[in-house]
matplotlib code that plots the C-alpha trace (Angstrom):
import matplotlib.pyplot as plt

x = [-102.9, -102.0, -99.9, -98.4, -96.7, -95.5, -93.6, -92.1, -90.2, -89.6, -87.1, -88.7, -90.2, -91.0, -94.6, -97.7, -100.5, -103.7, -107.6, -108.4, -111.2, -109.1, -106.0, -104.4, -101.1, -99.5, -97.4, -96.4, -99.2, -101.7, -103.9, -104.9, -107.5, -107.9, -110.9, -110.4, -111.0, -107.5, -105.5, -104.4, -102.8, -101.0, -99.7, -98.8, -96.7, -94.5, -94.0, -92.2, -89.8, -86.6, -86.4, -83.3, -81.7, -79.9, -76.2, -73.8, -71.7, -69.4, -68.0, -70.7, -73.5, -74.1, -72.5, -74.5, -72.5, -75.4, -74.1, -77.7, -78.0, -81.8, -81.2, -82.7, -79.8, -78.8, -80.7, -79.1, -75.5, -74.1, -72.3, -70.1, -71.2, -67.7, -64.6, -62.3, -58.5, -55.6, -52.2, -52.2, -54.3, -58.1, -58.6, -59.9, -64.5, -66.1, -68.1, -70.8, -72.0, -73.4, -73.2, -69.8, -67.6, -64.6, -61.9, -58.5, -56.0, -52.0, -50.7, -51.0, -54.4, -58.0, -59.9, -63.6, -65.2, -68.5, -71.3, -72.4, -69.4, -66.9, -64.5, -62.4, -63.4, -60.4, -57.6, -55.9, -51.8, -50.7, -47.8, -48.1, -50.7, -54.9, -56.4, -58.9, -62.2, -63.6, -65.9, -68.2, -70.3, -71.5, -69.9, -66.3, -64.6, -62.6, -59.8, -56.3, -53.2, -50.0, -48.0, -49.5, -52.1, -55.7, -57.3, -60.3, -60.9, -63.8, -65.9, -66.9, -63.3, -60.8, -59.3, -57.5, -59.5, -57.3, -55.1, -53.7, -50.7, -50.9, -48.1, -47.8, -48.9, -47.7, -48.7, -49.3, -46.1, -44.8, -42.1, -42.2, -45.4, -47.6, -44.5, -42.6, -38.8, -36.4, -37.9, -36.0, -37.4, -40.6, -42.7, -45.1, -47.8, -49.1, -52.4, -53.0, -53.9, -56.1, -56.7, -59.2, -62.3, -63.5, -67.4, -68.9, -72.0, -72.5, -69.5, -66.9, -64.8, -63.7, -61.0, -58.5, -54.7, -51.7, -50.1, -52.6, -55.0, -58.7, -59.0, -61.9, -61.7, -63.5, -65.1, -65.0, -61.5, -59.3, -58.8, -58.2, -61.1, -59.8, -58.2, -57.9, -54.8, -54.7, -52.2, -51.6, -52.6, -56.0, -56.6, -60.8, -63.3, -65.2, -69.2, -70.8, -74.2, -76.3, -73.5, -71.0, -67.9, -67.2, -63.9, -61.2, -57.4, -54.7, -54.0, -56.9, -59.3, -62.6, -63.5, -66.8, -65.8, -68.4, -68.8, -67.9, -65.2, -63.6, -64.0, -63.8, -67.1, -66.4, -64.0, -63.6, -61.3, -60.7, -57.8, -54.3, -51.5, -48.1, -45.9, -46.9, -49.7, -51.4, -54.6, -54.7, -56.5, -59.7, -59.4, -63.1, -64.8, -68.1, -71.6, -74.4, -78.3, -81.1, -78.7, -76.3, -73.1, -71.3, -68.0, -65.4, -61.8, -58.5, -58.9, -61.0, -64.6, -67.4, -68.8, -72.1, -71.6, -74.5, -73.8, -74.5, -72.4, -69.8, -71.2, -71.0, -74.2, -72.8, -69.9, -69.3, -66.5, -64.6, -62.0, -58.9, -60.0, -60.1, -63.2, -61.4, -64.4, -67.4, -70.7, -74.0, -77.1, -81.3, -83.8, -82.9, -80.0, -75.9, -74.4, -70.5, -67.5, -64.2, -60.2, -59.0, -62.0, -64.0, -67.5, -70.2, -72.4, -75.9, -76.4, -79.6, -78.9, -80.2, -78.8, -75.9, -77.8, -76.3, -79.0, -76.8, -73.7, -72.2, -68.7, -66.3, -64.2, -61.8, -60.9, -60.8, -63.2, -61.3, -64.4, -67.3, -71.1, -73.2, -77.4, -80.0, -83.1, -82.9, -79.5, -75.9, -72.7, -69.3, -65.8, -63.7, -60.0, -60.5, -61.1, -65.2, -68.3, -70.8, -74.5, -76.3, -80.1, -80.8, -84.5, -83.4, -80.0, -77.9, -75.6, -77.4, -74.5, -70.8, -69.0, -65.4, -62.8, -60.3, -56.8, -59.2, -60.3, -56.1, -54.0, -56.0, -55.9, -52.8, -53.2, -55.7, -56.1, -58.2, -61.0, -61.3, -59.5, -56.4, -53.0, -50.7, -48.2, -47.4, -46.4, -45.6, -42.6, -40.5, -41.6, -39.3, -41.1, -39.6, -41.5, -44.4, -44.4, -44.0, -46.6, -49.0, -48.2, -48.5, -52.0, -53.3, -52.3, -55.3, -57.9, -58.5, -62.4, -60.5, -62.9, -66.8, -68.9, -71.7, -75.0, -76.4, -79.2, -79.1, -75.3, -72.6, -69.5, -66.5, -62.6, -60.1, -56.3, -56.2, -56.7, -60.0, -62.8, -66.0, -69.5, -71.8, -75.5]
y = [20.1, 16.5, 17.1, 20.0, 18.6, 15.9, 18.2, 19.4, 15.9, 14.9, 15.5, 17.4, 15.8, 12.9, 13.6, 15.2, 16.7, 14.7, 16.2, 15.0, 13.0, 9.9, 8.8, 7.1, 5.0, 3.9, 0.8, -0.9, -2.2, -1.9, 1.5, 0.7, 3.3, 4.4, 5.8, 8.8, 6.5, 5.1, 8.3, 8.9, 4.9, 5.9, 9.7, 8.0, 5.4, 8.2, 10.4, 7.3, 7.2, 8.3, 12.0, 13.1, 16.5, 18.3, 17.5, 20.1, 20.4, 23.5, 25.4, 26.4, 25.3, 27.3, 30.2, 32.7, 30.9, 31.1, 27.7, 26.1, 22.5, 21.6, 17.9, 16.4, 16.9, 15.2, 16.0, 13.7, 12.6, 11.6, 8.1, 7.3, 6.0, 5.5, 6.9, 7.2, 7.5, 10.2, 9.9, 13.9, 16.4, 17.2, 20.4, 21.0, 21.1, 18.3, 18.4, 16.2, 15.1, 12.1, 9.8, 10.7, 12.8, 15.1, 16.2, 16.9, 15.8, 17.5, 14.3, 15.8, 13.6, 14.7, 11.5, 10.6, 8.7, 6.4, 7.6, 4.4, 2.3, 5.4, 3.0, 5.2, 5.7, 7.2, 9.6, 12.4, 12.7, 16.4, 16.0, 18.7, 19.0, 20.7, 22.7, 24.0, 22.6, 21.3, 21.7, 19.4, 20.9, 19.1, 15.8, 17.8, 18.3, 21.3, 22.1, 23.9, 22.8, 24.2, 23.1, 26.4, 24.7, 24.4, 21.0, 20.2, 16.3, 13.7, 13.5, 10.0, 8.6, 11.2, 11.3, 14.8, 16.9, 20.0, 22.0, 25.4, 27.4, 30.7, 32.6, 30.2, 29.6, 31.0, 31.8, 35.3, 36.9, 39.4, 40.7, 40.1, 38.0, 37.8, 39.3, 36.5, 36.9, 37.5, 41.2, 41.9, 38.4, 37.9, 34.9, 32.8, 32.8, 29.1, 30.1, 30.7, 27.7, 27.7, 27.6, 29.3, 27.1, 27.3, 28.7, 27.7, 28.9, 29.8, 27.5, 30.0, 29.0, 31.2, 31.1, 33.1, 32.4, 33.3, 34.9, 38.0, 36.8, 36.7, 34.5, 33.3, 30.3, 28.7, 25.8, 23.3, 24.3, 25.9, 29.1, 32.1, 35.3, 37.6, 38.1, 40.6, 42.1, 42.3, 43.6, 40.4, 36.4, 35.9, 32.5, 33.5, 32.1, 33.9, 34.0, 34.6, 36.2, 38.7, 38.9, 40.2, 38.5, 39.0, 38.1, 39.6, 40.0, 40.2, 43.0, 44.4, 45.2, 43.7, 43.7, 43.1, 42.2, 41.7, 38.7, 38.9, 41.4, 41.2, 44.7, 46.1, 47.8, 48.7, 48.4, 48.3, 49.1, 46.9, 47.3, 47.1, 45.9, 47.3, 46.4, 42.6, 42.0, 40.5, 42.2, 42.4, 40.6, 38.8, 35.1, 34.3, 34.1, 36.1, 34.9, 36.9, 37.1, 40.3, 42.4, 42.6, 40.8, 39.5, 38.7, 38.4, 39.8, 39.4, 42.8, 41.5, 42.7, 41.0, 43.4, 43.8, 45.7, 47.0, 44.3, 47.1, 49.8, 48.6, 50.8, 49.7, 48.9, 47.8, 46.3, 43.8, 44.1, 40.7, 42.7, 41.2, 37.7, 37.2, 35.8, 33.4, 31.1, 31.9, 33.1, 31.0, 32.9, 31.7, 33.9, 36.8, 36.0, 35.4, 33.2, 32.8, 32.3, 33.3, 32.5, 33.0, 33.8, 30.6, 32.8, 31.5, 34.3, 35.1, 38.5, 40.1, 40.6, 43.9, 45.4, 43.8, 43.4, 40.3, 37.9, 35.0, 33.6, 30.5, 29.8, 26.5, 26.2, 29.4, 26.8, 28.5, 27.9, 28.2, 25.9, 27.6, 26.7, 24.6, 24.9, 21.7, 20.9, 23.4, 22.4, 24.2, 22.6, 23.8, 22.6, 22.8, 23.4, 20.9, 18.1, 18.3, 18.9, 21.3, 20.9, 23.7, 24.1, 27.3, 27.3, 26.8, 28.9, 26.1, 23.4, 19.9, 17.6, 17.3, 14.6, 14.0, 12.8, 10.1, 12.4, 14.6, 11.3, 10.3, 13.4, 15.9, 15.5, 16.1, 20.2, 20.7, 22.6, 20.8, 23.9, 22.6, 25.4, 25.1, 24.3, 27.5, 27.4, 23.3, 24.4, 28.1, 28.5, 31.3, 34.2, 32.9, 31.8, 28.4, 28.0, 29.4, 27.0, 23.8, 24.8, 25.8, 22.1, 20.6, 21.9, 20.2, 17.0, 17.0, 16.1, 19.7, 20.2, 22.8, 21.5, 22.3, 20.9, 19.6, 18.2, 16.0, 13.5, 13.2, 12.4, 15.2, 15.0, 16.7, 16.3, 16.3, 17.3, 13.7, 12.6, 11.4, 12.3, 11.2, 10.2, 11.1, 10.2]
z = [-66.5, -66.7, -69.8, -68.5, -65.5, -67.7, -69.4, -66.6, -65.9, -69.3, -72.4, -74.9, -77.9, -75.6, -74.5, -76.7, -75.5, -77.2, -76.2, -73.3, -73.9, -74.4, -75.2, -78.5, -77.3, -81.1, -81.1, -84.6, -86.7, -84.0, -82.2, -78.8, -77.7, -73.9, -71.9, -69.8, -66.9, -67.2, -67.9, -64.5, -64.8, -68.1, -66.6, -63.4, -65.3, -67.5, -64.5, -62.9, -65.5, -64.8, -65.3, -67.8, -67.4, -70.3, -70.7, -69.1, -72.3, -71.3, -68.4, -65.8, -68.1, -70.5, -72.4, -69.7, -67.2, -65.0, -62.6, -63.1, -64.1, -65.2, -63.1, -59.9, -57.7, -54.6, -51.7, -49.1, -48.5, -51.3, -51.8, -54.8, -57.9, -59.0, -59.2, -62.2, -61.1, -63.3, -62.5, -61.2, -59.7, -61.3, -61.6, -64.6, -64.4, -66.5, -69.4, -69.9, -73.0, -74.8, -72.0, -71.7, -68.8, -70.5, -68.0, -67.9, -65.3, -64.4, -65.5, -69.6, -70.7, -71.3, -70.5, -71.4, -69.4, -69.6, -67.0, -66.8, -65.3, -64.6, -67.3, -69.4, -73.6, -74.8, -73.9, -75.6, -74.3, -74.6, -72.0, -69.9, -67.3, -68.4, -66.2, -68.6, -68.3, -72.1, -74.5, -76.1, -79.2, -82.2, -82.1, -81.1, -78.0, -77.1, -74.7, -74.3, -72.5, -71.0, -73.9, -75.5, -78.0, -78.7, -79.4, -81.0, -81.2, -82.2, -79.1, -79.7, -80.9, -79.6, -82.7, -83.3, -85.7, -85.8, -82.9, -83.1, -81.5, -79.7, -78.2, -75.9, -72.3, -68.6, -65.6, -63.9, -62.2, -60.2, -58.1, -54.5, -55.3, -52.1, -50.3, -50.8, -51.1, -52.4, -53.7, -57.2, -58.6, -60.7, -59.3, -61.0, -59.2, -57.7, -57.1, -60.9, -61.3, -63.7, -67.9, -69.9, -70.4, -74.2, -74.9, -78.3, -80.5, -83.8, -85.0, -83.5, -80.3, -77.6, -75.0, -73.2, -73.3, -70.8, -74.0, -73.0, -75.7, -76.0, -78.9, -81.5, -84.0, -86.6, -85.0, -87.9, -88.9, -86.3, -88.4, -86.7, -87.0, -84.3, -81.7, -78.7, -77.0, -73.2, -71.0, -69.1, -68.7, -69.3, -67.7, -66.9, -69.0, -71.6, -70.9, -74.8, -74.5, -77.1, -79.4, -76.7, -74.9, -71.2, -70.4, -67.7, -67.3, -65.0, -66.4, -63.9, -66.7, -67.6, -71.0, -73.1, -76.9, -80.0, -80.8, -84.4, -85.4, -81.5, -81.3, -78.1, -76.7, -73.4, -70.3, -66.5, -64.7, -61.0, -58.3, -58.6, -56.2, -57.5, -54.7, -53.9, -57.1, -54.1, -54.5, -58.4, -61.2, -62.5, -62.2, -61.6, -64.8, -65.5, -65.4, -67.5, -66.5, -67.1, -68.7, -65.7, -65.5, -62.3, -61.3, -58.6, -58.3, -57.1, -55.1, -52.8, -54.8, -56.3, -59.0, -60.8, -63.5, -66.5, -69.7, -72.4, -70.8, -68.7, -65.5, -61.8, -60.7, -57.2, -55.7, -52.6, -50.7, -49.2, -46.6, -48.4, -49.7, -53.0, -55.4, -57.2, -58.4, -60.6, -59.2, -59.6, -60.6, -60.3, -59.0, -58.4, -56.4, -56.9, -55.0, -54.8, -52.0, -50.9, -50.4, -46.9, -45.1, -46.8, -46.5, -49.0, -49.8, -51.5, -52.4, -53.9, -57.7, -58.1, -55.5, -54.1, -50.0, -48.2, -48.2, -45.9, -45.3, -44.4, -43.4, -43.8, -41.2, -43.0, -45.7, -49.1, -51.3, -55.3, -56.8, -58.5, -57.4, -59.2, -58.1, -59.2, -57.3, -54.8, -53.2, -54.3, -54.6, -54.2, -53.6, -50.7, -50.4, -47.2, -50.2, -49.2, -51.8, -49.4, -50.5, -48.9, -49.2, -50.4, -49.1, -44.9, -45.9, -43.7, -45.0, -45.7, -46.3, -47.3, -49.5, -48.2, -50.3, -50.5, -49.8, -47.6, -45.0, -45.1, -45.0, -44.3, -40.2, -40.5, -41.6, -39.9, -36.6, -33.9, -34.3, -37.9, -39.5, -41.9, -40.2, -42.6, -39.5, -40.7, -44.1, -44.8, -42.0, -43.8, -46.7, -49.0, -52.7, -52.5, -49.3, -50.3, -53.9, -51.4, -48.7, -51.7, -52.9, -49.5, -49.0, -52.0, -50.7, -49.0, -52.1, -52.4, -55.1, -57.3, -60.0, -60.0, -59.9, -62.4, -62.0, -64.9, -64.3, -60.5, -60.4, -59.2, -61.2, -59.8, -60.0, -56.8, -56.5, -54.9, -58.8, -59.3, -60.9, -58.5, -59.6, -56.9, -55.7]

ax = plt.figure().add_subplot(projection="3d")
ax.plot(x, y, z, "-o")
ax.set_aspect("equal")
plt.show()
């Protein structure tokens, strides 16, 4: 039993199980032999060690995208370890890896970053701003940019190993986008903000492109094996699980994909929203767990749908506020938030029943939630990390950034809630582009959150990356 709950707090490979009537400790050149009387000294003394989590080398964890991070956590307010400034807005989710935090900034770099001192390693200049969150498998790093390209660089060095060139990169559009005027023009939409995060196994990489693209590469070389046609930007993230890729599109479809040949093996069909493309499109990327697969929507639904056959199981309705983030699964529960109304919710995962809810003040909530020892974490548009304790069901702290503490009293309404009227004053685009703009100003958690050996990492559109415990 000993042994056992050793286990539990240690890396493995680290501890052996031995009979249990004593207890060999080997040093160099010399046994030392130790009676059962002192084995609850020597057990005591390991489980004081400092407990190390597994590194949280992708988007949302792992290729399920299941949200859970096998760390401590922080269970009281969290103070800042460091914080490691960009010259633009962090939006882009770290990876962390090898000691080492991977993100990308607007300002055209993917940093890494030691987790020791927050003291920048290297940097890799693509000139034009990544949103993408990265990659880190077998020694390489991968990531894609707005210039259109897909980079693959030495994780320890950042030397460039190989990059390669799809169609090229843009953002969703539409006419009268959000009702904006004037009507006849097509819009790029600000709030696709955005890049397809890369998932890698089996030495093939996977990531969506705003060319309508669902692409796979060799891992090693860059070379192309397939790739899959979609009718619009596909800026979600592909979740890889039992030889099948989950992936959606703007073009209102979600698709499943083998693995291997990028065959199509089935399709769903969500909302559509000709006249504003308001209430259209799958930006939240898809997280996989018991055969079911779960993800939110730009029409307003959260949808479970069967992983082998493509067939509503249930759907959540949000009244007209999108699911732009990625759910968090564990335990039989899915746990994700809204845009306008700022609801956090946990549904059951069979069955789609309303377990709680918790609102923030109406703030949007674009980040995806991260869970570690008991507590989840998820962004704020208001520039605050919520920690809310999923056994009491009520918020347990918040983390308030930089831009958040200085600007943000200034858009926000003496109830707490956001201050729209400040910044959107007319339905032109234009006004719509600057208020979008304006509200960011405020340190908004775009990025999510990620929970590696009791320190949250995160990024902030006030620029920095934060280190937090």
């Amino acid at each position: 039993m000993l042994c056992a709950n050793a286990r539990k707090q240690m890396p493995a490979g680290l501890i052996q199980c031995v009979p249990a009537a004593e207890l060999t400790l080997f040093r160099p050149r010399r046994l030392i032999w130790m009676p059962m009387k002192h084995l609850h000294l020597v057990v005591a003394l390991i489980l004081s060690l400092p407990v190390f989590g597994a590194d949280a080398a992708m988007f949302r964890g792992n290729l399920a995208h299941t949200g859970v991070y096998d760390a401590a956590g922080v269970p009281k307010v969290a103070k800042v370890k460091w914080k490691f400034p960009t010259k633009g807005q962090v939006i882009s989710s770290p990876a962390v890896a090898n000691q080492t935090a991977y993100v990308g900034s607007t300002d055209g770099n993917l940093y890494a970053v030691d987790l020791d001192s927050g003291a920048e390693k290297w940097k890799i200049e693509t000139h034009v701003r990544i949103t993408a969150s990265p990659a880190v498998d077998g020694g390489v790093v991968y990531f894609g940019s707005y210039d259109g390209q897909f980079y693959a660089a030495d994780a320890t060095s950042g030397q460039l190993k190989w990059k390669f060139q799809t169609a090229g990169e843009r953002r969703f559009a539409g006419k009268h986008l959000h009702g904006s005027q004037p009507e006849g023009e097509s819009m790029p939409d600000p709030f696709d903000l955005y890049l397809s995060s890369p998932a890698v196994t089996g030495g093939v990489v996977y990531f969506g492109s705003g060319d309508g693209n669902m692409y796979a590469l060799d891992a090693a070389s860059g070379k192309l094996h397939w790739k899959f046609q979609t009718g619009d930007v596909v800026h979600a993230s592909p979740a890889v699980v039992d030889g099948t890729v989950f992936i959606g599109s703007w073009d209102s479809y979600f698709y499943a994909l083998d693995a291997a040949t990028g065959k199509e093996k089935w399709r769903f069909k969500t909302g559509e929203d000709p006249k504003i493309h308001n209430q259209v499109g799958i930006q939240s990327s898809a997280v996989v767990v018991d055969g079911m697969v779960y993800f939110g929507c730009r029409d307003s639904n959260f949808y479970a749908l069967d992983a082998h056959s493509g067939q509503q199981k249930w759907v959540f309705n949000n009244k007209g506020s999108w699911v732009v983030g990625s759910a968090a699964a564990q335990a039989g529960k899915v746990y994700f938030a809204t845009s306008d109304s700022g609801l956090f919710h946990a549904l059951d995962a069979k069955s789609g029943a309303e377990g709680f809810s918790l609102k923030s003040k109406g703030w949007p909530m674009f980040s995806s939630p991260a869970i570690a020892g008991g507590l989840l974490y998820i962004g704020s548009n208001e520039g605050k990390l919520l920690a809310i304790d999923l056994k009491t069901q009520q918020f347990a702290w918040e983390f308030q950034t930089d831009a958040s503490r200085e600007k943000g009293p200034a858009l926000t309404k003496p109830d707490g809630t956001p201050n729209y009227e400040a910044v959107f004053n007319e339905d032109f685009y234009d006004n719509m582009v600057a208020g979008a703009n304006r509200m960011l100003t405020v340190g908004a958690l775009l990025s999510s959150p990620v929970v590696v050996n009791g320190v949250i990492y995160v990024g902030s559109t006030d620029g920095n990356l934060y280190a937090l415990q």
